[in-house]
C-alpha positions in Angstrom: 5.1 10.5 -24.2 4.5 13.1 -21.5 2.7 10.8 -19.3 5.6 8.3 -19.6 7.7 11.1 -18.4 5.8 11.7 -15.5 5.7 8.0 -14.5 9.3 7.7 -14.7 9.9 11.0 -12.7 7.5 9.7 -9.9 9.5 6.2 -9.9 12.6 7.5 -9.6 11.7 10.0 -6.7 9.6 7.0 -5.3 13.2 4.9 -5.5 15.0 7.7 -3.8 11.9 8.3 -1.1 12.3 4.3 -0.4 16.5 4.3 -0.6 16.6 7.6 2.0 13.7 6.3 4.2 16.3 2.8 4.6 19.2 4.9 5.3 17.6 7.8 7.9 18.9 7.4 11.4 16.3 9.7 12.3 12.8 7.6 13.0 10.2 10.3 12.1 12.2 11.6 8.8 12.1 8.1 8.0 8.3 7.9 8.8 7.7 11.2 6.8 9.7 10.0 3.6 7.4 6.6 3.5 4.7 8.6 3.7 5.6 10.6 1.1 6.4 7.0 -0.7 2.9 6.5 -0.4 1.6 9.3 -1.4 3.8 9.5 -4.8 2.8 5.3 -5.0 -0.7 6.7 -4.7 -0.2 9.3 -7.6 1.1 6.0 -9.7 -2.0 4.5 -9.3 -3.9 7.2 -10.0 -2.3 7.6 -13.5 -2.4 4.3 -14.5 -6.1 4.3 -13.9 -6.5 2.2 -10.9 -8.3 5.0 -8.6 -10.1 2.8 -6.2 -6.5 1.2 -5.4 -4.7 4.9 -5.6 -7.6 6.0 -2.8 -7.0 3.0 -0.6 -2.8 3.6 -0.4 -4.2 7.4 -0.1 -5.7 6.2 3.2 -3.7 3.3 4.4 -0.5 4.1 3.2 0.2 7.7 3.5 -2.4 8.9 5.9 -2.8 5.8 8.5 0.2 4.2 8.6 2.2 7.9 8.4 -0.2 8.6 11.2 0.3 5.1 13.1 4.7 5.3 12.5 4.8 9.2 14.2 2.2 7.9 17.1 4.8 5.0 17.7 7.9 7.3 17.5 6.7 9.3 20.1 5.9 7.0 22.3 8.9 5.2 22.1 12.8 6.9 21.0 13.1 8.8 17.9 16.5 7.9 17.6 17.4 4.5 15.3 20.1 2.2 16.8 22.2 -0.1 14.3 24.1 -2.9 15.4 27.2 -3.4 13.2 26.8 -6.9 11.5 27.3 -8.4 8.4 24.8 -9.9 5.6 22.5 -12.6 7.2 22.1 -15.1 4.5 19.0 -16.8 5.8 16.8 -14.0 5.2 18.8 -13.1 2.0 17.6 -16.2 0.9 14.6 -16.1 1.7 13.9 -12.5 0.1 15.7 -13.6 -3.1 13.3 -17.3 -3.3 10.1 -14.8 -2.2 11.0 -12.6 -6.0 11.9 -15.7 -7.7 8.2 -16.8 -6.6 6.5 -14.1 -7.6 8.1 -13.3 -11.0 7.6 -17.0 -11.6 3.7 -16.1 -11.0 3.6 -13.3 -13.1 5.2 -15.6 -16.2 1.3 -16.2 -17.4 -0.4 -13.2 -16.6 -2.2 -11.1 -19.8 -0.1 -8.3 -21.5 -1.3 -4.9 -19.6 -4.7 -3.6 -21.5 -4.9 -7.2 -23.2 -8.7 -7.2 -24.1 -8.8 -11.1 -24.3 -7.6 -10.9 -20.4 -10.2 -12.6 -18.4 -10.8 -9.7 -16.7 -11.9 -7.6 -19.9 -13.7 -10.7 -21.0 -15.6 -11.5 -17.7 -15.7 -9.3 -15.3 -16.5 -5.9 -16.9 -19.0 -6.7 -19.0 -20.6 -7.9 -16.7 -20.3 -4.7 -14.5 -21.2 -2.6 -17.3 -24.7 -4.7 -18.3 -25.7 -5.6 -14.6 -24.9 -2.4 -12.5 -27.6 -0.7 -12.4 -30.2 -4.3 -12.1 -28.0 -5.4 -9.1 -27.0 -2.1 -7.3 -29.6 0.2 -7.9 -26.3 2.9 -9.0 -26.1 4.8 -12.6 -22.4 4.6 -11.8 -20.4 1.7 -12.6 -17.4 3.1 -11.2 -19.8 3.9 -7.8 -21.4 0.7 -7.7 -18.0 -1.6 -8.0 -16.6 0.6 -5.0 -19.7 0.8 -3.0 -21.3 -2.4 -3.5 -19.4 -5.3 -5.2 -16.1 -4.3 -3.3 -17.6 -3.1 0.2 -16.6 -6.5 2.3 -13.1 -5.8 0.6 -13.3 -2.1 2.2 -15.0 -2.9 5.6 -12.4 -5.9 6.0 -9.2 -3.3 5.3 -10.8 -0.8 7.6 -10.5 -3.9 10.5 -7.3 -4.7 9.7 -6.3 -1.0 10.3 -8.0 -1.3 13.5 -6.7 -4.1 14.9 -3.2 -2.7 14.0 -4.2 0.8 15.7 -5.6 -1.5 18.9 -2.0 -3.5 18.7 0.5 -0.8 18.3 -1.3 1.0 21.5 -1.6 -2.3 23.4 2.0 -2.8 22.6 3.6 0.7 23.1 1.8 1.7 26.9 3.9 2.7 29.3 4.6 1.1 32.3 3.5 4.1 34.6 0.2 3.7 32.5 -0.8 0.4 33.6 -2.2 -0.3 37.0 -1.6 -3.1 39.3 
């Protein structure tokens, strides 16, 4: 029951840490509160089990992006400018057919901790009975992080660096470049 608590606490500050970052006319207060989104996202994660994922939103989400959002703020204004207009229903629409979607993909998916999931019936056992044969690592936990998963890392670390390489691309001055 206490654990429940504390994931319901998280969520709501998470909800509040999403609902101020939307409303912030300041830039970097609103680049602070989603990093702070992250980092309470990353404590979720954590709790529910899922530490490799809670160690990847760790790095991407409140450490590189935070880092990457502040970087752009000061090389641009810090200062948010809103134009007065109303609802645009295209992209209403298109948000509200993007949820239908994905709830209509989650209709099928196993109950949470279902051991008949394909998961628990595939996957881990295998893990747990050819770890150590195919990786050489006592650790399962290790071995799936290091070794089965480690394309999975390398290819988020590129995408992080391409988006570094953009935003500075992007975001140079014009009394930087030379002609």
């Amino acid at each position: 029951m206490m654990i429940w608590m504390l994931d319901f606490l998280i969520l709501v500050i998470v909800l509040i840490c999403a609902i101020s970052a939307i409303m912030a006319k300041d830039l970097l207060s609103s680049a602070m509160l989603l990093g702070t989104f992250s980092f309470l996202v990353c404590m979720l994660w954590a709790l529910m089990g899922a530490v490799d994922v809670a160690l990847i939103e760790a790095v991407v989400g409140a450490g590189i992006s935070t880092a990457l959002f502040i970087g752009t703020i000061y090389q641009t204004s810090r200062k948010a400018y809103r134009q007065k207009v109303g609802i645009k229903i295209f992209p209403l629409i298109a948000v509200v057919l993007t949820g239908c979607a994905f709830i209509y993909g989650t209709i099928d998916m196993p109950d949470w901790g279902d051991p008949e999931s394909p998961a628990s019936v595939h996957v881990s056992p295998r893990y747990i009975e050819k770890t150590v044969e195919e990786t050489a690592t006592p650790n399962a936990v290790t071995s799936v992080l290091a070794d089965y998963r480690s394309y999975d890392t390398f290819g988020e670390t590129v995408v992080i660096f391409t988006a570094g390489i953009v935003c500075i691309v992007l975001l140079r001055r014009s009394d930087d470049k030379k002609v």
